[in-house]
ChimeraX commands (.cxc) that place a marker at each C-alpha (Angstrom):
marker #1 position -3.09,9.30,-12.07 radius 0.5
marker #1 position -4.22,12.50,-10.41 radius 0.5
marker #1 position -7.91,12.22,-9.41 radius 0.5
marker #1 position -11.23,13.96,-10.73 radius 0.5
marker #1 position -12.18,16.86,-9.90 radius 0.5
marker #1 position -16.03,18.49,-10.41 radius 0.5
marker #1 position -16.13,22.10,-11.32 radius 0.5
marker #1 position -16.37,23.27,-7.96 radius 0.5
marker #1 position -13.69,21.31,-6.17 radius 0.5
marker #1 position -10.68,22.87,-5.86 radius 0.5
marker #1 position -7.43,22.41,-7.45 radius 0.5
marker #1 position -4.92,20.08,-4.77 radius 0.5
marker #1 position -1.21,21.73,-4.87 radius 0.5
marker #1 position 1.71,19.98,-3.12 radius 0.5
marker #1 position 4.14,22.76,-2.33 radius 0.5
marker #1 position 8.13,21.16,-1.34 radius 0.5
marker #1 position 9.13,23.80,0.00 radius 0.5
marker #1 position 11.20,25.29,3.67 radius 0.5
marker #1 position 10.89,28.77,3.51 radius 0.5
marker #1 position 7.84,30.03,5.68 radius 0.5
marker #1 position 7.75,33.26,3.43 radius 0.5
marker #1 position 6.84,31.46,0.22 radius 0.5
marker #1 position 4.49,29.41,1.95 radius 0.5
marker #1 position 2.63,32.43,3.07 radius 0.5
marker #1 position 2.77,34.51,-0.44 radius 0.5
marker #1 position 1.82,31.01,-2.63 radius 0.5
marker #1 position -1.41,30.60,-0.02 radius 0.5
marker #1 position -1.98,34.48,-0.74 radius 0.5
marker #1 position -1.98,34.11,-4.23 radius 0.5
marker #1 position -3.20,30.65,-5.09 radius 0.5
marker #1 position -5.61,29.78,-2.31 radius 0.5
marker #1 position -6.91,33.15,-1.46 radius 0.5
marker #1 position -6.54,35.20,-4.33 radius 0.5
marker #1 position -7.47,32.49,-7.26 radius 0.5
marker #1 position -10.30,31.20,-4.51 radius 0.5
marker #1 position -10.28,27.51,-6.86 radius 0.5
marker #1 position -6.73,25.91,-5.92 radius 0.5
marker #1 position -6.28,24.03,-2.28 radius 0.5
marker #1 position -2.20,23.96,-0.94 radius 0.5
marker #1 position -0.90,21.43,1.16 radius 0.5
marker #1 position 2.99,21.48,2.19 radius 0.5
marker #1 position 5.71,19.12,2.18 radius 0.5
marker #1 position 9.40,19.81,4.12 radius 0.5
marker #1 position 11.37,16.11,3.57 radius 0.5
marker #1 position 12.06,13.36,0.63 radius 0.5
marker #1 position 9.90,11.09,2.60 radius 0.5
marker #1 position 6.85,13.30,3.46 radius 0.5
marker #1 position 6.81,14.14,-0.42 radius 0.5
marker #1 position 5.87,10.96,-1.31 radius 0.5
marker #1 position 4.07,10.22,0.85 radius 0.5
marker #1 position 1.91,13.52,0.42 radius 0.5
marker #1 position 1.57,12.55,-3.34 radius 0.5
marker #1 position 0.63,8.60,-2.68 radius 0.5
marker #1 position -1.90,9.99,-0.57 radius 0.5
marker #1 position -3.14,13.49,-2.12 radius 0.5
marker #1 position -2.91,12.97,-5.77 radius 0.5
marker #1 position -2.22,16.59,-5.97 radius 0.5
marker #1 position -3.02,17.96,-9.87 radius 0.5
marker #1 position 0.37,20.14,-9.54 radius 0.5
marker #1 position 3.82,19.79,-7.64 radius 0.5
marker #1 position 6.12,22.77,-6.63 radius 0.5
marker #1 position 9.24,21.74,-5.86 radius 0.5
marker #1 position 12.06,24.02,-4.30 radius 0.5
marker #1 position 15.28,21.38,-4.75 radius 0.5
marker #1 position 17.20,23.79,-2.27 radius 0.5
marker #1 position 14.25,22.96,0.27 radius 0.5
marker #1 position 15.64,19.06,-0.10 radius 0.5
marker #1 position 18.14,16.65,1.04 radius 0.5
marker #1 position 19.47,14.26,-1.05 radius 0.5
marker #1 position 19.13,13.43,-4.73 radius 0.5
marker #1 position 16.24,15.20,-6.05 radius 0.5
marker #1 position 15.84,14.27,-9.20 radius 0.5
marker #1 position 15.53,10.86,-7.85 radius 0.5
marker #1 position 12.37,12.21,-6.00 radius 0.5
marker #1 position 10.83,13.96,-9.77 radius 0.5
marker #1 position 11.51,10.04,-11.18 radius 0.5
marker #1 position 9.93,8.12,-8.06 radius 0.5
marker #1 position 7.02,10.87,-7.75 radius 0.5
marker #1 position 6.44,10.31,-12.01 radius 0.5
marker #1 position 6.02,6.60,-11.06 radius 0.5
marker #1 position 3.02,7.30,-9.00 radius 0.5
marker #1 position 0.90,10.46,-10.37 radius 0.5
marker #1 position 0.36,12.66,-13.95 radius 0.5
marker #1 position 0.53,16.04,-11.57 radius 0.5
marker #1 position 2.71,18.48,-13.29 radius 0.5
marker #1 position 5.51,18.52,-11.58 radius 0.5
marker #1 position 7.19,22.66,-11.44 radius 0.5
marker #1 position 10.81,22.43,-10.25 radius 0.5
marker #1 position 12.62,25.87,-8.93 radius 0.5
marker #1 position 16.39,26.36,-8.69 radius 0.5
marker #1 position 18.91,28.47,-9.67 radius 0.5
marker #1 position 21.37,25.81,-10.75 radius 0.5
marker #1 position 21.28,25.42,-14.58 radius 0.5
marker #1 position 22.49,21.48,-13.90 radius 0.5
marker #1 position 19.69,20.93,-11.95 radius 0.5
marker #1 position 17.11,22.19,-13.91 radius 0.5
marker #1 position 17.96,20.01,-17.04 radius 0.5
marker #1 position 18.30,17.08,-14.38 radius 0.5
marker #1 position 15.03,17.34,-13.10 radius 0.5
marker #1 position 13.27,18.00,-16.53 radius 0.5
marker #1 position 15.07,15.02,-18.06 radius 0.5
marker #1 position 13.55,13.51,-14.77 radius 0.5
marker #1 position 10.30,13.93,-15.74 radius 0.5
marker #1 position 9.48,17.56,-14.81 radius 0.5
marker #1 position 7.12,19.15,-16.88 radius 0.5
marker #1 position 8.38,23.05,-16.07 radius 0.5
marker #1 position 10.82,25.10,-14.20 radius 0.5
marker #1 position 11.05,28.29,-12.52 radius 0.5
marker #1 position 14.19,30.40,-11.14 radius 0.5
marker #1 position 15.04,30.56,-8.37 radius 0.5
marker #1 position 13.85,33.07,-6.09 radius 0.5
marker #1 position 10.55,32.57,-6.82 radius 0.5
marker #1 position 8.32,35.28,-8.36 radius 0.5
marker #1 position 4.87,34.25,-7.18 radius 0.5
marker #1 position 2.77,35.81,-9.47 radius 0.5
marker #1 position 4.47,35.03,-12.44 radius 0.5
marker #1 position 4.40,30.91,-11.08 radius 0.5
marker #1 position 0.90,31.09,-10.26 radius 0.5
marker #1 position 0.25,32.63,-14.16 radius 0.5
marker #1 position 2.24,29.99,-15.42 radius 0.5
marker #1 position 0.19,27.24,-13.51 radius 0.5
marker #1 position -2.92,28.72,-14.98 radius 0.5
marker #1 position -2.01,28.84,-18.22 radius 0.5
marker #1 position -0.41,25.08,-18.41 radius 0.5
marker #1 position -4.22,23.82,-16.47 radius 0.5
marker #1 position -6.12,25.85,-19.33 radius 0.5
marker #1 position -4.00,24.14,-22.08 radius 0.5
marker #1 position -4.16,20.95,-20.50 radius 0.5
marker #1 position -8.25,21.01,-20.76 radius 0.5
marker #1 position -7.89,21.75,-24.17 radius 0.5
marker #1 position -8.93,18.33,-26.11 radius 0.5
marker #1 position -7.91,17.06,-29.14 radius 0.5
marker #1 position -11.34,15.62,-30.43 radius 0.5
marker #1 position -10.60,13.12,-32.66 radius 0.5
marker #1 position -12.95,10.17,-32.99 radius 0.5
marker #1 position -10.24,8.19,-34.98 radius 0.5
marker #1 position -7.36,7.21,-34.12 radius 0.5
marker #1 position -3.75,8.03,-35.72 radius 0.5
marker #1 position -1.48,5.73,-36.82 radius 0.5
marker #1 position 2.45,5.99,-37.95 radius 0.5
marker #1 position 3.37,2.76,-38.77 radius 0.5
marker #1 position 4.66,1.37,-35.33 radius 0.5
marker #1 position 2.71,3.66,-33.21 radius 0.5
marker #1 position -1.02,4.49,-32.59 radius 0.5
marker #1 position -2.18,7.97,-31.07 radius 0.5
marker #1 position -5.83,7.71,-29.85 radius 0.5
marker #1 position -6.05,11.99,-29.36 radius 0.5
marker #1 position -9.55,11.77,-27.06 radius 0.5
marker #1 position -8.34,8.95,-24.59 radius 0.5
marker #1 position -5.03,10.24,-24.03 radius 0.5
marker #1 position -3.81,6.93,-24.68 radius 0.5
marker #1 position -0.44,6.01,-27.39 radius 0.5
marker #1 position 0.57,2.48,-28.61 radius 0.5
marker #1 position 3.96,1.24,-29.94 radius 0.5
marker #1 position 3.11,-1.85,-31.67 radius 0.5
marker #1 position 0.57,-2.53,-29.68 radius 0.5
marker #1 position 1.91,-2.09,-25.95 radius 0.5
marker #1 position 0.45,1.26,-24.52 radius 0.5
marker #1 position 3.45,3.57,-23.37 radius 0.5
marker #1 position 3.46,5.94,-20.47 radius 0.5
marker #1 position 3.20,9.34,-21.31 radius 0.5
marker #1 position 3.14,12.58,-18.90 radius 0.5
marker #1 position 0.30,15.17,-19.68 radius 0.5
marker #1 position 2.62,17.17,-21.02 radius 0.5
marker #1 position 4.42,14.79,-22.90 radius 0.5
marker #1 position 0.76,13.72,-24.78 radius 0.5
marker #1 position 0.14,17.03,-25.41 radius 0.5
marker #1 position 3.28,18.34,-27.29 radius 0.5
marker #1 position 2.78,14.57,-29.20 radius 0.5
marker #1 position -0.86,15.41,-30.13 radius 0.5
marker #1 position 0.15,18.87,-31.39 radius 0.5
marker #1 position 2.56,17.14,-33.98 radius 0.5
marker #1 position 1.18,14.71,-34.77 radius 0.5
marker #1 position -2.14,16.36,-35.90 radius 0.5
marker #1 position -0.44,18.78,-38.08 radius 0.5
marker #1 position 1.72,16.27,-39.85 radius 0.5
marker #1 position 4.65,17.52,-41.51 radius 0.5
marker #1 position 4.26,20.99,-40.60 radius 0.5
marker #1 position 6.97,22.63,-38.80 radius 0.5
marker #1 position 6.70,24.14,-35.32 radius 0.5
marker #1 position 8.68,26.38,-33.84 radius 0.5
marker #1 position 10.41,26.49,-30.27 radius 0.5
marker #1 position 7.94,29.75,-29.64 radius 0.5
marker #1 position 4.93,27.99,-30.47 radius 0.5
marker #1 position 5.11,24.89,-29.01 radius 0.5
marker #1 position 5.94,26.50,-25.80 radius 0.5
marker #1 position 2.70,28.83,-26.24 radius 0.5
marker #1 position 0.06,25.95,-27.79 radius 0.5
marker #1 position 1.69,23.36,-24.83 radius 0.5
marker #1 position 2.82,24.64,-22.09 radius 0.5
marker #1 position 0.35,28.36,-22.21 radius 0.5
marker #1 position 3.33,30.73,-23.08 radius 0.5
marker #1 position 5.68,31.63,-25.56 radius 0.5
marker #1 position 8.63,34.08,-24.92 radius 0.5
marker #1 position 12.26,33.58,-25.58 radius 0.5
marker #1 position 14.71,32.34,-23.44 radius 0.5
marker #1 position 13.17,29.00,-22.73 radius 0.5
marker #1 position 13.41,27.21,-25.89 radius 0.5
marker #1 position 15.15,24.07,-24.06 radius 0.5
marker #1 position 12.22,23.27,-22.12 radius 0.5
marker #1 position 10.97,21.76,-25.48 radius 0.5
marker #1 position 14.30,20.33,-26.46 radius 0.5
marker #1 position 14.21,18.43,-23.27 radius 0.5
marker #1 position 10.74,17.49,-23.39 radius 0.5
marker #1 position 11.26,16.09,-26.96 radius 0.5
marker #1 position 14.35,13.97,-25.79 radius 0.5
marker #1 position 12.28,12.30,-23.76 radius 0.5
marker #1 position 9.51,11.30,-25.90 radius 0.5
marker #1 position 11.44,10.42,-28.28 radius 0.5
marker #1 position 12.81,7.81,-25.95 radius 0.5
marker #1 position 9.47,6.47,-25.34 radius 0.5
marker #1 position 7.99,6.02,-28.94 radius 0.5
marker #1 position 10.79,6.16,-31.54 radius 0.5
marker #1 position 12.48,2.49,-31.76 radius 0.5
marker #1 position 15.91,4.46,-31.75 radius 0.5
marker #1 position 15.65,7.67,-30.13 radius 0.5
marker #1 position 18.86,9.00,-31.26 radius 0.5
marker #1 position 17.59,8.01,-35.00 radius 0.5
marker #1 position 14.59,9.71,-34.66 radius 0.5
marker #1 position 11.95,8.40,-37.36 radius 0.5
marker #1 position 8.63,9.93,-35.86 radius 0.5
marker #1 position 9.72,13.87,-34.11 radius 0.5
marker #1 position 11.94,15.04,-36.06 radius 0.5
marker #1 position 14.26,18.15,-35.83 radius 0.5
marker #1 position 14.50,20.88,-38.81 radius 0.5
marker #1 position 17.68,22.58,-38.46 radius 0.5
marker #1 position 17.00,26.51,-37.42 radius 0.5
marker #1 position 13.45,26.32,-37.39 radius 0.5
marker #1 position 12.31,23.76,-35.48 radius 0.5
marker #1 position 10.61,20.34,-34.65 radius 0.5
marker #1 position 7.73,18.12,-37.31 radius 0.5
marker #1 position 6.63,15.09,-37.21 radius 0.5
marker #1 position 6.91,12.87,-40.10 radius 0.5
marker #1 position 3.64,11.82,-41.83 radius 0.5
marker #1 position 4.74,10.02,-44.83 radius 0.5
marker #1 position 3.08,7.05,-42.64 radius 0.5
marker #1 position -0.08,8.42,-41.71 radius 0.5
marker #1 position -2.92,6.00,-41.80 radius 0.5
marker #1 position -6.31,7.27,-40.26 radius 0.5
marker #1 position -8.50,4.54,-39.43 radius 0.5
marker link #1:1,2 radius 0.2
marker link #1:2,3 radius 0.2
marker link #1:3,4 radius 0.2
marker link #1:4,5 radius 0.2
marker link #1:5,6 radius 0.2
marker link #1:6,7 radius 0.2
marker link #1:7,8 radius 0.2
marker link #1:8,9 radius 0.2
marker link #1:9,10 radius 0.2
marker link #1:10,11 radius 0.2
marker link #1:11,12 radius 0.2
marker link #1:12,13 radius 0.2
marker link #1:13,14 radius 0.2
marker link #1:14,15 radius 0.2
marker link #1:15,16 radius 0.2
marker link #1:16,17 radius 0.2
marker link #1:17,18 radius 0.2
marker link #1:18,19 radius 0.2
marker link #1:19,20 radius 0.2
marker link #1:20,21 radius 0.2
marker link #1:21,22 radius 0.2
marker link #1:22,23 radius 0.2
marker link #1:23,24 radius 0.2
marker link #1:24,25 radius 0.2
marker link #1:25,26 radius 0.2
marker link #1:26,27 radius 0.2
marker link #1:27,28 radius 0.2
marker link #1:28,29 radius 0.2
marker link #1:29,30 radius 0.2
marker link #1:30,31 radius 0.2
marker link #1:31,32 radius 0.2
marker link #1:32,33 radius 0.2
marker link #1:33,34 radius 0.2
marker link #1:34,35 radius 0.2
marker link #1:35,36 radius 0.2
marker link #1:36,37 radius 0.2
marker link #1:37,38 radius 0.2
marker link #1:38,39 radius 0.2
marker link #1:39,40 radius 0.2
marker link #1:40,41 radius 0.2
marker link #1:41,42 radius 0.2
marker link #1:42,43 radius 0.2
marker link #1:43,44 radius 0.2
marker link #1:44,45 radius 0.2
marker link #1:45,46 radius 0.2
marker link #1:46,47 radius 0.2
marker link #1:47,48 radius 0.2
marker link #1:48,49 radius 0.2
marker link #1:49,50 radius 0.2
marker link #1:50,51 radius 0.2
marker link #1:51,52 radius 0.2
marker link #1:52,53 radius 0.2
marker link #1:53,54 radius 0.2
marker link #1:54,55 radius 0.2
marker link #1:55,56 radius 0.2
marker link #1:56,57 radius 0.2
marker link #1:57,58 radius 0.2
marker link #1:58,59 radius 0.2
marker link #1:59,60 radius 0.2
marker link #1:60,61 radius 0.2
marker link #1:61,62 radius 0.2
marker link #1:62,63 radius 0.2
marker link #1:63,64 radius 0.2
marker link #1:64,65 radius 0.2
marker link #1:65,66 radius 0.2
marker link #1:66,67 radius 0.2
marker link #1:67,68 radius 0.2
marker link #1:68,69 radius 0.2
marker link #1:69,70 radius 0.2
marker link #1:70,71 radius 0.2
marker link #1:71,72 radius 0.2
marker link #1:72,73 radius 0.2
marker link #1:73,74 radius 0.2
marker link #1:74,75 radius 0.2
marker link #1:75,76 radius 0.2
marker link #1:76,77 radius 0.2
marker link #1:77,78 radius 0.2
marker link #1:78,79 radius 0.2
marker link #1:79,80 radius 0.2
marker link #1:80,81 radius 0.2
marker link #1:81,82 radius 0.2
marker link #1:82,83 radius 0.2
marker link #1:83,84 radius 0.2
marker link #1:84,85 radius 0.2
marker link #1:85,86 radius 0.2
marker link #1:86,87 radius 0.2
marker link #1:87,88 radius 0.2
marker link #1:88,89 radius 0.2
marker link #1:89,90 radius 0.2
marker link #1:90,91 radius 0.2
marker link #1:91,92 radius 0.2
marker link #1:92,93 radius 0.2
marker link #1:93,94 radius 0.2
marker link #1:94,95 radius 0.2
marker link #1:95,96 radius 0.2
marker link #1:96,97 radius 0.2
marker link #1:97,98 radius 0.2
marker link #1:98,99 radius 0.2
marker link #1:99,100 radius 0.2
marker link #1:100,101 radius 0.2
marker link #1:101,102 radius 0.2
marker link #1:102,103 radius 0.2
marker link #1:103,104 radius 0.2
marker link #1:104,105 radius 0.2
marker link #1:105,106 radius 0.2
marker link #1:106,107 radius 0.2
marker link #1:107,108 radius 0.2
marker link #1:108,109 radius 0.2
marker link #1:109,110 radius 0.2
marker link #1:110,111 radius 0.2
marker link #1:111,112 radius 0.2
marker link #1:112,113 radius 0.2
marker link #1:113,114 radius 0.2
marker link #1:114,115 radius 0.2
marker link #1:115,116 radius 0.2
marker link #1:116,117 radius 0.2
marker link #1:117,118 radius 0.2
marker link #1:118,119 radius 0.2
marker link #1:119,120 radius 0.2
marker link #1:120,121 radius 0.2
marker link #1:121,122 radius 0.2
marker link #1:122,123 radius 0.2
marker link #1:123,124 radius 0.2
marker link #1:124,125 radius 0.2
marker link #1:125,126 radius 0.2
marker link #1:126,127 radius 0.2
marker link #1:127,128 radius 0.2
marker link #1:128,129 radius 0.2
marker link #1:129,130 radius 0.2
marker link #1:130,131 radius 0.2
marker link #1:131,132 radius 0.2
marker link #1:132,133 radius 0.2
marker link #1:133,134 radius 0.2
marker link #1:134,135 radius 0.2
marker link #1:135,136 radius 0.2
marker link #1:136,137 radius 0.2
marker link #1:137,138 radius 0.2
marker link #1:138,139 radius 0.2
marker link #1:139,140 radius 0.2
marker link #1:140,141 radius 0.2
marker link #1:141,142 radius 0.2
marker link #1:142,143 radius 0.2
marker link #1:143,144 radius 0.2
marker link #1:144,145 radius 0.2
marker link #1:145,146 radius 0.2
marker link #1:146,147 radius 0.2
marker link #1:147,148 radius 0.2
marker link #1:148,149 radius 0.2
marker link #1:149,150 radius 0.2
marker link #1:150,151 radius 0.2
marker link #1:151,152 radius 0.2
marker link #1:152,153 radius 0.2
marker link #1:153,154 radius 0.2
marker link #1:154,155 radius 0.2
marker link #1:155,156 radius 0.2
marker link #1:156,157 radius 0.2
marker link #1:157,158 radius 0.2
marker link #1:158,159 radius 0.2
marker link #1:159,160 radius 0.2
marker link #1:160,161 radius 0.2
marker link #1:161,162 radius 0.2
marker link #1:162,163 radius 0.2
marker link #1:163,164 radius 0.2
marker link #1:164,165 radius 0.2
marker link #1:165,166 radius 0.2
marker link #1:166,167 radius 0.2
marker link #1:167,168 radius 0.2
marker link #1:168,169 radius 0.2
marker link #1:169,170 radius 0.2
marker link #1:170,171 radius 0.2
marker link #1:171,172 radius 0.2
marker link #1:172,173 radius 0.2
marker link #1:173,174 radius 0.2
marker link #1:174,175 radius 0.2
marker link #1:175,176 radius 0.2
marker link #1:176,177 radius 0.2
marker link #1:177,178 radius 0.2
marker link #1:178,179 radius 0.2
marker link #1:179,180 radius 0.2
marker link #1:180,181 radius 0.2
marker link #1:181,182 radius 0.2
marker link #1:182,183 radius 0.2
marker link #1:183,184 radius 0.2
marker link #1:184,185 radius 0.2
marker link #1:185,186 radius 0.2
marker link #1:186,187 radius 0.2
marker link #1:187,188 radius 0.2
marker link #1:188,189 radius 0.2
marker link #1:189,190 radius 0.2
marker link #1:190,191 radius 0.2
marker link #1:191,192 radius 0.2
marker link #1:192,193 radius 0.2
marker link #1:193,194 radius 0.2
marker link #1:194,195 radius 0.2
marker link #1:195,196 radius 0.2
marker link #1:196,197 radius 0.2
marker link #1:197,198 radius 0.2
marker link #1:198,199 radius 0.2
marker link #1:199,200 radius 0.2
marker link #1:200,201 radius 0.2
marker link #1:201,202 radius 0.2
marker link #1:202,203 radius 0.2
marker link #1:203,204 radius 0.2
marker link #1:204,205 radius 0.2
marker link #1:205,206 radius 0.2
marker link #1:206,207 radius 0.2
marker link #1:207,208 radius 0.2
marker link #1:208,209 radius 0.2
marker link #1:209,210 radius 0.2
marker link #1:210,211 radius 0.2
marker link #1:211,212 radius 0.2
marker link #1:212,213 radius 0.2
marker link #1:213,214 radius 0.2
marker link #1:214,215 radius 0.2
marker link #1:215,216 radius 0.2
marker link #1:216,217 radius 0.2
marker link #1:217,218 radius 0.2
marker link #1:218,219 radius 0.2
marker link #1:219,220 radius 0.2
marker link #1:220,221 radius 0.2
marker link #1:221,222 radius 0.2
marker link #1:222,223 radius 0.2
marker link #1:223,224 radius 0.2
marker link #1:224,225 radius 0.2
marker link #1:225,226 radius 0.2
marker link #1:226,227 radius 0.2
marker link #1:227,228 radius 0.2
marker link #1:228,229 radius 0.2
marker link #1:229,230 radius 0.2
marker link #1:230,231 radius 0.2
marker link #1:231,232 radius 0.2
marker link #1:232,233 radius 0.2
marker link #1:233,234 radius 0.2
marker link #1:234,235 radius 0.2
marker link #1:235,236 radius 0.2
marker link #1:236,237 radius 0.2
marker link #1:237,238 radius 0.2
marker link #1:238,239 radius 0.2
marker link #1:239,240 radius 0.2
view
């Protein structure tokens, strides 16, 4: 888990990146210009890890042409050890739905248009402090969604869930069988909600589905409305 932060500490960012120029215009624009974020930079696989073991950064940027090797064996081993959103950038359309299936929470084309990441950083940090304050917890027959402790149960065992993962969950699941659109799941989850990126949440809702629904390609919980969007099913709601 990424570690607490007070109000005044800044914000820990683990760039992977091997182009000086990048470096220099993300310090300008987080560290400088934002004043609140603190950027630490790493060139290998190995030093990645490490850098995340040892950091806990709060957010990952992740240039796969800055890497050797498989890298989204690095976004699986790196989700084993932290809940920092994890930002891949390529230009390969393969890789990007590799590394999100991976557990990548966003993406960004490749070359990279500082300002626009660093907007898109904010917004997913201000949507992640959003709570959902719900002193009960929800429960859909097999599976239990306790909202305030970030915490989910499938019959019983607790199941590992990314922030962004939890957050797309708690935003269906508190609006029971209402339907959400691509657009604004991507604005009420992830802080934005233009066209163009509407696989971001199909990806993201492949892979919770494989983590609560007992057969994700049955799916009884998220379910998808043809043309319109995804709702979850609350003909088993229970609130305790």
């Amino acid at each position: 888990m990424a570690k607490g932060r007070t109000a005044e500490s800044p914000i820990a960012v683990l760039l992977i990146e091997g182009s000086p120029h990048i470096e220099a215009e993300l310090t300008l624009s987080l560290v400088e210009t934002k004043g609140h974020y603190e950027l630490q930079v790493a060139r290998s696989f190995e030093e990645s890890l490490e850098a995340v073991r040892n950091k806990q950064p709060t957010v990952v940027i992740m240039n796969f042409a800055a890497l050797n090797g498989d890298t989204s064996d690095l976004v699986k081993q790196m989700r084993n050890i932290t809940s920092a959103f994890i930002y891949i950038v390529t230009e390969n359309s393969d890789t990007i739905l590799q590394g999100l299936e991976a557990g990548a929470d966003d993406y960004h084309d490749h070359p990279v248009n500082c300002q626009h990441l660093v907007a898109r950083i904010d917004a997913l940090l201000r949507r992640a402090t959003g709570a959902f304050h719900l002193e009960n917890a929800l429960h859909f027959g097999h599976l239990e969604i306790r909202p305030d402790e970030g915490r989910v149960y499938r019959d019983g065992k607790e199941i590992s869930l990314t922030r962004t993962e939890f957050r797309l969950l708690c935003e269906l699941a508190t609006s029971p069988n209402k339907v959400f659109a691509r657009e604004t799941l991507l604005d009420r989850v992830w802080g934005y909600g233009y066209f163009g990126v509407g696989r971001l949440v199909d990806v993201h809702v492949r892979r919770l589905r494989t983590k609560i629904e007992v057969r994700p390609d049955e799916p009884q919980y998220v379910v998808t409305v043809r043309g319109l969007g995804y709702r979850f099913d609350g003909e088993k709601v229970k609130q305790h």
